[in-house]
C-alpha positions as CSV (number, residue, x, y, z in Angstrom):
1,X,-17.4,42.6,13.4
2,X,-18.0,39.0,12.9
3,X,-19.2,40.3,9.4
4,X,-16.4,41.7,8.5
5,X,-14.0,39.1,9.9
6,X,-15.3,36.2,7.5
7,X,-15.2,38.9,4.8
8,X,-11.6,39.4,5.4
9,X,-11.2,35.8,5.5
10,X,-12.5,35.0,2.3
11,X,-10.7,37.9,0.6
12,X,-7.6,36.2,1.7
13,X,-8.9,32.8,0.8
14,X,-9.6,33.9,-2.8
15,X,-6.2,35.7,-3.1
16,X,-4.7,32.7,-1.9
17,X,-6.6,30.2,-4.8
18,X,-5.9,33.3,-7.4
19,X,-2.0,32.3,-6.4
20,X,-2.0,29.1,-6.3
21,X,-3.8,28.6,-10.3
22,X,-0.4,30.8,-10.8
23,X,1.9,28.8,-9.2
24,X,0.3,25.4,-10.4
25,X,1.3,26.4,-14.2
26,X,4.4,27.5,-13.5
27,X,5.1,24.7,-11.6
28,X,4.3,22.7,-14.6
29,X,6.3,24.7,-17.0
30,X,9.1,23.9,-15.1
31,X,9.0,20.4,-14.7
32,X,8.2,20.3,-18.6
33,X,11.7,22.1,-18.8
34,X,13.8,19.4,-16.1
35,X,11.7,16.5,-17.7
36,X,12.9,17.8,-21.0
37,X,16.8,18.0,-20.4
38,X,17.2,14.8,-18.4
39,X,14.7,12.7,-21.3
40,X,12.0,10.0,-20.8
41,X,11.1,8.2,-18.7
42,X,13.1,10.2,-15.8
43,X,11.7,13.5,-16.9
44,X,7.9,12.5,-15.7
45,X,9.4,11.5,-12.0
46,X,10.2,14.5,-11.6
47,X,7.0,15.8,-11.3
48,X,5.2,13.0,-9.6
49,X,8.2,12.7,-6.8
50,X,8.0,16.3,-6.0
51,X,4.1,16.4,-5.9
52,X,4.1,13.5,-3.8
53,X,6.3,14.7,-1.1
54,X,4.2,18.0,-0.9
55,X,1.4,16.3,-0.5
56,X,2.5,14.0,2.0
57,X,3.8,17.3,4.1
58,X,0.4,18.5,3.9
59,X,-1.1,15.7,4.7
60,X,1.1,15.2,8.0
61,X,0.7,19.1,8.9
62,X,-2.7,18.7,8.7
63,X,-2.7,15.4,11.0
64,X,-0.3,16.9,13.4
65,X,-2.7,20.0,14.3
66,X,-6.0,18.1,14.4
67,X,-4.3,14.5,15.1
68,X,-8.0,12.8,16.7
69,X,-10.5,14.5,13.6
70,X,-8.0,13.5,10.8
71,X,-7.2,9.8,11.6
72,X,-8.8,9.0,8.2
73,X,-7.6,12.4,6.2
74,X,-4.9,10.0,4.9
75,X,-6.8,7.4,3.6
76,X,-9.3,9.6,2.4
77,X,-6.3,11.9,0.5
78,X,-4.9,8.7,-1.2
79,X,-7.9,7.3,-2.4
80,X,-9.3,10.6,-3.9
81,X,-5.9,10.8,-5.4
82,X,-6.3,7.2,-7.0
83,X,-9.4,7.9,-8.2
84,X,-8.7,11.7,-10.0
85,X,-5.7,9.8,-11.4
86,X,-6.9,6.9,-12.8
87,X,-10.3,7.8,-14.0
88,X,-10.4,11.5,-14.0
89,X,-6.7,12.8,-15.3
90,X,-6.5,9.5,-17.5
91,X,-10.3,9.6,-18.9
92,X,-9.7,13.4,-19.8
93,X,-6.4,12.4,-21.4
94,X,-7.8,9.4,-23.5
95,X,-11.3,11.7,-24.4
96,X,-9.0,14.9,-25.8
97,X,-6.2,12.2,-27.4
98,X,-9.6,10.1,-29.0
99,X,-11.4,13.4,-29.5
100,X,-8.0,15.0,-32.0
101,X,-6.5,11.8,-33.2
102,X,-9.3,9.2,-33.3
103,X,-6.9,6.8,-31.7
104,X,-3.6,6.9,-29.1
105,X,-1.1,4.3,-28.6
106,X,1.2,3.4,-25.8
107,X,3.5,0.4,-24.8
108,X,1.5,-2.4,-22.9
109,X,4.1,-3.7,-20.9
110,X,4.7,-0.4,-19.3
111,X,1.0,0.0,-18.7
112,X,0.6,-3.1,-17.4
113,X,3.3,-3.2,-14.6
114,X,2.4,0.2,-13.3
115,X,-1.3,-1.7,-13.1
116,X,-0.1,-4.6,-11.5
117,X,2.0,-2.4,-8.9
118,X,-0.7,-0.4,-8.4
119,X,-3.4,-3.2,-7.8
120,X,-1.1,-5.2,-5.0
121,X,-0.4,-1.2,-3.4
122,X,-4.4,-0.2,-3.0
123,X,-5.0,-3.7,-1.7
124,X,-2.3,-3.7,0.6
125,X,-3.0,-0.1,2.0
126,X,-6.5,0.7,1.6
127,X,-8.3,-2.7,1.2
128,X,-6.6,-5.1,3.7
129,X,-6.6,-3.4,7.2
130,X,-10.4,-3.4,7.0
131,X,-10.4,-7.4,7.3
132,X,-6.4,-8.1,8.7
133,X,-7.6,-7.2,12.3
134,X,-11.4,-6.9,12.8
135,X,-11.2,-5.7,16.2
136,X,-9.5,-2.9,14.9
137,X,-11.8,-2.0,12.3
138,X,-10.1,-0.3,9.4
139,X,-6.6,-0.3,11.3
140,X,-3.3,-1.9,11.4
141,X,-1.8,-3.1,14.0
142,X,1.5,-1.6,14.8
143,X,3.4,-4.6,13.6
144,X,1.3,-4.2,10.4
145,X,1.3,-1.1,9.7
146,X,5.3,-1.1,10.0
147,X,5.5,-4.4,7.8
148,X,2.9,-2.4,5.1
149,X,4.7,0.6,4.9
150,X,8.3,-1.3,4.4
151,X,6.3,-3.7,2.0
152,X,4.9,-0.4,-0.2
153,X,8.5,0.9,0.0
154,X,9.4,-2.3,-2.0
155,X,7.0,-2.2,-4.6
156,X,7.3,1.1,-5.5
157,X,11.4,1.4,-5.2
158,X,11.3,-2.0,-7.8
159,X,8.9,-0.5,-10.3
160,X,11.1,2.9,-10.5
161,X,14.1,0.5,-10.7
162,X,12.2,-1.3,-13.9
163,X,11.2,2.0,-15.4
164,X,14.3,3.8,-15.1
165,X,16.9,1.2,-15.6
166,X,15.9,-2.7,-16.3
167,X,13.3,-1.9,-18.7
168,X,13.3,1.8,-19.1
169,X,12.3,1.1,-22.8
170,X,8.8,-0.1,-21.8
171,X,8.1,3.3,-21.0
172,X,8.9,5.5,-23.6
173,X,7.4,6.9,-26.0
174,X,7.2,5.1,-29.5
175,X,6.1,8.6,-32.0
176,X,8.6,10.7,-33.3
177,X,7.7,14.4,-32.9
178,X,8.8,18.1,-32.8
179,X,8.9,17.8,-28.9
180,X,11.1,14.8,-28.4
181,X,13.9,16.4,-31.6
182,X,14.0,19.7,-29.8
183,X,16.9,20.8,-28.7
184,X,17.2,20.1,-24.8
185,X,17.4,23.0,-22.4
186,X,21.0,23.7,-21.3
187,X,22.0,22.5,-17.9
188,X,21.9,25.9,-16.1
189,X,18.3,26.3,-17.3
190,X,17.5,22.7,-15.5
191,X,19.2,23.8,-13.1
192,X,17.0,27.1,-12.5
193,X,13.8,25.6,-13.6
194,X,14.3,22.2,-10.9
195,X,14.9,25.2,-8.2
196,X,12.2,27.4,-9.3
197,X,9.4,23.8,-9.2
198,X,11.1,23.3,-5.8
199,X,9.8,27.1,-4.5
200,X,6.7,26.7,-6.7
201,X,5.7,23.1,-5.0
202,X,6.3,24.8,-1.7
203,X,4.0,27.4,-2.1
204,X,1.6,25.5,-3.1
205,X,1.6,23.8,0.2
206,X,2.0,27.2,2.1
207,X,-1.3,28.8,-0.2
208,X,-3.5,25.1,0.6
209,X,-2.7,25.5,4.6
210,X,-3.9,28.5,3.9
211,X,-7.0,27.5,1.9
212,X,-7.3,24.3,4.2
213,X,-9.5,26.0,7.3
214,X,-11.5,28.0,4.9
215,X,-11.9,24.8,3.1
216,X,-13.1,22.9,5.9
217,X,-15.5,25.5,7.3
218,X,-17.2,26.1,3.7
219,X,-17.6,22.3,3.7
220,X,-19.1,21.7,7.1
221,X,-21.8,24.7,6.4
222,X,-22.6,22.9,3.0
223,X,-22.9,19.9,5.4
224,X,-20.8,17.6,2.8
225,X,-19.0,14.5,4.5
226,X,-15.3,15.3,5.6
227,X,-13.8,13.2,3.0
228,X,-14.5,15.8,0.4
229,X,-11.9,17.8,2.4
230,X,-9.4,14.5,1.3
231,X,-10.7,14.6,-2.5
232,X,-10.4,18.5,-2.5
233,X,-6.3,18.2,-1.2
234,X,-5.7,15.6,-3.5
235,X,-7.2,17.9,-6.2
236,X,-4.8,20.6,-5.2
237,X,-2.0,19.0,-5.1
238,X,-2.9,16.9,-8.3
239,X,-3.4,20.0,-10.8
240,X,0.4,20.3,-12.1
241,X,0.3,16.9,-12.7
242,X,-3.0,17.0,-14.2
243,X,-2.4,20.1,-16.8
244,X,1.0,18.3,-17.6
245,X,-0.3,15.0,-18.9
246,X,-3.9,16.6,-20.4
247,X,-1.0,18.8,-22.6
248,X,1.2,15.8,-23.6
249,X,-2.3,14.0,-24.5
250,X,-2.9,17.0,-26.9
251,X,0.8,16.8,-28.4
252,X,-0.5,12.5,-29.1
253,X,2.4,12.0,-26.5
254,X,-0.1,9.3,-24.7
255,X,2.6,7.3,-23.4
256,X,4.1,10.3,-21.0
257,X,0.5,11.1,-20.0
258,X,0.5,7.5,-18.8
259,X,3.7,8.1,-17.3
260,X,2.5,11.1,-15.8
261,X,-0.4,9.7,-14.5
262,X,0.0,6.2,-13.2
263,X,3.7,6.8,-12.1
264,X,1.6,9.7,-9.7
265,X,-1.0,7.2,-8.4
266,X,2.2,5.0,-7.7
267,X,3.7,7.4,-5.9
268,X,1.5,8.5,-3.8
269,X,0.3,5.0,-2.4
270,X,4.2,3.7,-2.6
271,X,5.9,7.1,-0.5
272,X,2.8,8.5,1.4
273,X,1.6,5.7,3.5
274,X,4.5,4.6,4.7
275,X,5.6,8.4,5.7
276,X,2.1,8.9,7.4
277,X,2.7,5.5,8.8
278,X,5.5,6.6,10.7
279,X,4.5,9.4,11.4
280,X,1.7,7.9,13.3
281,X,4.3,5.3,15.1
282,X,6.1,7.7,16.0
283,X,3.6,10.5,17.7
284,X,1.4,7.3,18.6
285,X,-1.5,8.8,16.6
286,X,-4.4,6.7,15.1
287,X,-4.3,6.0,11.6
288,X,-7.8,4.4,9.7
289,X,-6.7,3.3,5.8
290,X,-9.5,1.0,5.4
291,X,-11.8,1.7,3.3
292,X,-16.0,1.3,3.3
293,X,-17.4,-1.5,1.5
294,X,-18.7,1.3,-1.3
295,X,-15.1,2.8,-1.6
296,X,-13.9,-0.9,-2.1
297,X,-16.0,-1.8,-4.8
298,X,-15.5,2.1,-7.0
299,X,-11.4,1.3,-6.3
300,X,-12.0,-2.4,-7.4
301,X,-13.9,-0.9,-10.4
302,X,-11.5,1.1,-11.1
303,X,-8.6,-1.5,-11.0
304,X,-10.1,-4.2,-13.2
305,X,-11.2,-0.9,-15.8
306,X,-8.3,0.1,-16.0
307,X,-6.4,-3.0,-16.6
308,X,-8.6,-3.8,-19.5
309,X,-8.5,-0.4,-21.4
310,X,-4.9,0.0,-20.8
311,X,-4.7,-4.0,-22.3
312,X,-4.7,-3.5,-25.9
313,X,-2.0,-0.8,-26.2
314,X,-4.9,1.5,-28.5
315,X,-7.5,3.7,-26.4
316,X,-10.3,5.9,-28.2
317,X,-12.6,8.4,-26.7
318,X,-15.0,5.3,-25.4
319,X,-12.5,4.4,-23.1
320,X,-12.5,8.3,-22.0
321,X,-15.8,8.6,-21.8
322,X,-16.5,5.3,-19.5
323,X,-13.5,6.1,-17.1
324,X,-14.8,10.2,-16.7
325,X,-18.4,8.2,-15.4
326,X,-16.5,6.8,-13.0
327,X,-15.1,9.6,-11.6
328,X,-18.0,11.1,-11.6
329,X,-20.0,8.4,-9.4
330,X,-17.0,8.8,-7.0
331,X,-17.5,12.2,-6.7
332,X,-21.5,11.9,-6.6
333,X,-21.0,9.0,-3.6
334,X,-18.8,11.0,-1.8
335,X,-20.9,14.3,-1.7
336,X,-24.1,12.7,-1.5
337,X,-23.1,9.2,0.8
């Protein structure tokens, strides 16, 4: 009986991942469609906004049913989502881009502010609270945990304000090509498509609760640390984001990739920890976001990397290849701690 039970399982476990690839492209497809009516650089917010709050739903579901063994599911979720943005979507991005057209350009000044946002937000969230109170190990106090969600609310609210209004120019794209002359769905099709990614999104959370106990059980019979359960979530909820920016890369449309990718990583720092921070206030949960010394030095890796190969405005498939090893070490460190 028992035999058959896990068989049942994983037959609805595989169903479940067959459903979700399916709803991850057509989630893309029609964010490709809202992002194409209402223009750059609005168009890739669409995406990142709407990922994030799915995966900050998750992420609080999954706290609120197992609230003492997931204290550090959020930190772990985040930071496997910094890293898969900024070295595994953006290295595959600058490898195919290199690999088709030898060379990519973007606009620095875009580049660098979503850098700079994005190195005061890791510090503030994931660095800080492992030396801010040291009796409290890698928590916040209340008072600063309320003080560092407001804080990310800040940054991230004044770099969307820079990219869509004040200096929505640094952030579009400079090449002229068949996509941007298109002619623009009509409203009504927006208006179905932004429905239809809303349903889509949803069920993506619906399949990965789904997925999530299988998930962890799989894991804890391979005996793999439970922060791959974090790096797997992150890689759900990632993967619309992930196809859309790998498919603008191909178009030599590096500039939305960027958009795509960094305006992701911004997002989910800038609207998830504050959400999970309240959360936690509020059902008076505990809440670890510091991170080990070994996560601290791949994130600081990662920052000062990126902020040199996204420096120069040019990338080539050297700049791929160096931020896909990366990722790769993150991954090996975190299966094999």
């Amino acid at each position: 009986m028992i035999a058959s039970f896990v068989d049942a399982q994983g037959l609805v476990a595989a169903a479940a991942g067959i459903v979700v690839l399916g709803t991850v492209f057509a989630a893309v497809h029609h964010a490709e469609v809202v992002a194409h009516r209402v223009g750059e650089p609005y168009g890739t917010l669409v995406l990142a906004l709407a990922v994030t709050v799915i995966e900050t739903a998750l992420i609080v579901s999954v706290m609120i049913s197992t609230p003492e063994e997931k204290a550090g599911l959020a930190r772990d979720t985040v930071f496997a989502a910094v890293m898969i943005v900024c070295n595994g979507i953006v290295g595959l991005c600058l490898l195919m881009g290199g690999a088709r057209y030898r060379e990519q350009e973007f606009q620095v000044h875009g580049a660098s502010a979503a850098m700079a946002v994005l190195a005061a937000l890791t510090s503030l969230t994931l660095i800080l609270p492992s030396f801010a109170a040291r009796e409290l190990g890698p928590l916040y106090s209340r008072p600063q945990l309320v003080f560092a969600g407001l804080v990310s609310l800040v940054l991230y609210g004044s770099f969307v304000f820079v990219q869509t209004i004040r200096h929505r120019d640094y952030f579009l794209p400079e090449s002229d090509d068949e996509d941007v002359h298109a002619t623009p769905p009509t409203d009504r099709a927006a208006f179905v498509s932004a429905g239809l990614l809303v349903v889509s999104l949803v069920a993506i959370v619906g399949l990965a609760k789904i997925l999530t106990p299988t998930v962890e059980t799989g894991i804890a019979s391979l005996r793999l640390p439970e922060a791959t359960v974090g790096i797997i979530i992150a890689a759900l909820v990632l993967l619309p984001e992930c196809f859309a920016a790998l498919r603008a890369a191909q178009r030599n449309r590096l500039q939305t990739s960027l958009n795509l990718a960094l305006g992701s990583a911004l997002a989910t720092i800038g609207l998830t920890i504050p959400a999970v921070a309240a959360v936690s206030i509020m059902l008076g949960q505990r809440l670890e976001l510091g991170l080990d010394v070994k996560d601290q030095v791949l994130l600081a890796l990662t920052l000062v990397l990126g902020m040199v190969t996204l420096g120069t405005g040019r990338t080539t498939v050297l700049q791929g290849v160096v931020h896909l090893v990366i990722f790769a070490v993150f991954v090996f460190f975190a299966v094999v701690p």
